[in-house]
C-alpha positions in Angstrom: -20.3 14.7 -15.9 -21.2 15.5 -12.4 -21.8 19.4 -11.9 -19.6 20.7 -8.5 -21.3 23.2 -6.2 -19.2 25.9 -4.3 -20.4 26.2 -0.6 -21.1 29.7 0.3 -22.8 31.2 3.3 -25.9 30.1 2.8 -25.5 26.9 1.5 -27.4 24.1 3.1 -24.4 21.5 3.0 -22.5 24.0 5.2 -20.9 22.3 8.4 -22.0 18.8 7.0 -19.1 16.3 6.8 -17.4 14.9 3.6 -17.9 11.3 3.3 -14.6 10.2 2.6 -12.4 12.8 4.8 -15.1 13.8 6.9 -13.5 17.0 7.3 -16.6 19.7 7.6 -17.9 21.9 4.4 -16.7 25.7 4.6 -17.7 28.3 2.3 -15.3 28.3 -0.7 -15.4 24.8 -0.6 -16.3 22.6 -3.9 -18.8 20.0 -3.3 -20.3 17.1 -5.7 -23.1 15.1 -4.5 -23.7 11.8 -5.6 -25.6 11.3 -8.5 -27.1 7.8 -6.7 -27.5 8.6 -2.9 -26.9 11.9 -2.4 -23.8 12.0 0.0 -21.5 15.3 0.1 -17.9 14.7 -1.2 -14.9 17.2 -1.5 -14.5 17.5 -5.5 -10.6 16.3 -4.6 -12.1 13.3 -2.5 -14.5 12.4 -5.1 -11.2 12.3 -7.8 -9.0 10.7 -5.1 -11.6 7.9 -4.8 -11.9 7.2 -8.2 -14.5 9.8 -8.9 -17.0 7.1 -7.2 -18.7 7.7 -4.2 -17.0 6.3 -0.8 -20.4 5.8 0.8 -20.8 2.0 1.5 -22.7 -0.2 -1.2 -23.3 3.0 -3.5 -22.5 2.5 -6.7 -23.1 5.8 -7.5 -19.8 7.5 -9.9 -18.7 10.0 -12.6 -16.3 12.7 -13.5 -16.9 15.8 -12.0 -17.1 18.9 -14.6 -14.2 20.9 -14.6 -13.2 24.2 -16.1 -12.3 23.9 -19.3 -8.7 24.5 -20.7 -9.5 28.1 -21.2 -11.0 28.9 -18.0 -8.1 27.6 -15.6 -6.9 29.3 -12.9 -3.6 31.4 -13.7 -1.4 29.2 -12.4 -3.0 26.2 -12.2 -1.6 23.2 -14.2 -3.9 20.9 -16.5 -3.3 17.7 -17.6 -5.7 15.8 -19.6 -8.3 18.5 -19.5 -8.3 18.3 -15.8 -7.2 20.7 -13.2 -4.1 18.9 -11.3 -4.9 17.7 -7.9 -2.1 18.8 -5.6 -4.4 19.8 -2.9 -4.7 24.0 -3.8 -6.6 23.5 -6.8 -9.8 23.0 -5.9 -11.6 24.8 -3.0 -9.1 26.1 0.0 -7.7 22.8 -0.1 -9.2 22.1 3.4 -9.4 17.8 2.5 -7.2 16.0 4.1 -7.3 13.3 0.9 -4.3 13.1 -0.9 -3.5 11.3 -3.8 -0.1 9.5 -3.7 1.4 8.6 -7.5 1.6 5.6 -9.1 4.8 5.1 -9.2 5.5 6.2 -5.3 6.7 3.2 -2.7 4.1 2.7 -0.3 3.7 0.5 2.9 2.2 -2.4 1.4 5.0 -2.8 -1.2 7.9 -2.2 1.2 5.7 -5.2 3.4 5.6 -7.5 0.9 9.6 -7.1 0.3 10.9 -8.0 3.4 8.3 -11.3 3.7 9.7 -12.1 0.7 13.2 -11.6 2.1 12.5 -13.2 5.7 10.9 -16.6 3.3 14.0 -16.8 1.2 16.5 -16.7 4.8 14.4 -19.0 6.4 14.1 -21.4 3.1 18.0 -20.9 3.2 17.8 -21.7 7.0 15.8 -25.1 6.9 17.7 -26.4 3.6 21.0 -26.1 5.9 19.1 -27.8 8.5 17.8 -30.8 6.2 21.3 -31.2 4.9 23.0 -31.2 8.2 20.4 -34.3 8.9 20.7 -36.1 5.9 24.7 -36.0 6.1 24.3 -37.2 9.8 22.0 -39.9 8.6 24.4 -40.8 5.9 28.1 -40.6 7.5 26.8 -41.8 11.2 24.4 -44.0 11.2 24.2 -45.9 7.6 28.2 -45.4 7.5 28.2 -44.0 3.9 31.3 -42.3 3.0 30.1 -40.0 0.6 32.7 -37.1 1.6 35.7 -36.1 3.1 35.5 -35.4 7.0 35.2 -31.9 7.6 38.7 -30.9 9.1 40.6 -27.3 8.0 37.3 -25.7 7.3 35.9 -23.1 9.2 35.8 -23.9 12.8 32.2 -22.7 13.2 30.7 -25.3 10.5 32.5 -28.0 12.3 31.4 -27.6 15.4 27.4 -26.7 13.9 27.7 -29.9 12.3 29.1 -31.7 15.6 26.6 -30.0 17.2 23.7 -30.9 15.0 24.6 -34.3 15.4 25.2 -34.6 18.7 21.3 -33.5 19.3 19.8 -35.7 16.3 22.0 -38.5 18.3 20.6 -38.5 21.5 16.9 -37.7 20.3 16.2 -40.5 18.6 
């Protein structure tokens, strides 16, 4: 358990930057230093980071001592033992680290959707493609019958498959 330390007046880490938010330390505020390097977190960037420390190659973690269940704000809701992190619980609130739920819909998610939508259309796209060739291949040039000519259908896939092998014709 990692001890925080409230800035006050006189504190030396006042005006130093947090490491992860880099917003600058003003009395009130509730520090924990590293236990491996040193470096000056918020305690709710510290717990939004995975109560490790954000400096590059440290190692350095923990869980920062809170109050216990008896000695929480009025007001302030526990969970697990822990004051709950919604930005006023610890400190002014001055960080500009907020942590996002599990269970919340984020960028990277919605991303990864709409690839996976945009390779499934143009899957769709290219197996109409391949079978417009293959039944161009197999009606026009190697004079297989395998299907009824196309005639009452939609107008539009006609003339696509006219069209389809009008070009695959003259290109070869």
């Amino acid at each position: 358990m990692i001890p925080p330390i409230t800035i006050d007046k006189r504190s030396p880490f006042l005006g130093e930057a947090c490491a992860l938010c880099k917003e600058p330390f003003a009395p009130g505020d509730e520090i924990v230093v590293c236990p491996d390097d040193a470096t000056r977190h918020h305690t709710q960037c510290w717990r939004a980071n995975g109560n490790k420390c954000a400096a590059y190659g440290c190692t350095g973690h923990g869980e920062v001592d809170s109050p216990s269940l008896n000695e929480a704000v009025e007001g302030e809701v526990v969970t697990d033992g822990h004051p709950a992190d919604d930005g006023r619980s610890q400190g002014n609130g001055r960080s500009k680290v907020r942590t996002m739920p599990s269970s919340s819909f984020g960028c990277a998610q919605g991303c990864f959707l709409i690839s996976i939508g945009l390779a499934v259309l143009l899957f769709a796209i290219a197996c109409f493609g391949l079978w417009a060739m293959l039944d161009y291949i197999m009606i026009d040039v190697l004079g297989w019958s395998y299907r009824e000519p196309i005639s009452g259908v939609l107008p539009a896939i006609n003339a696509l498959i006219l069209v389809t092998s009008f070009k695959l014709h003259h290109n070869m």
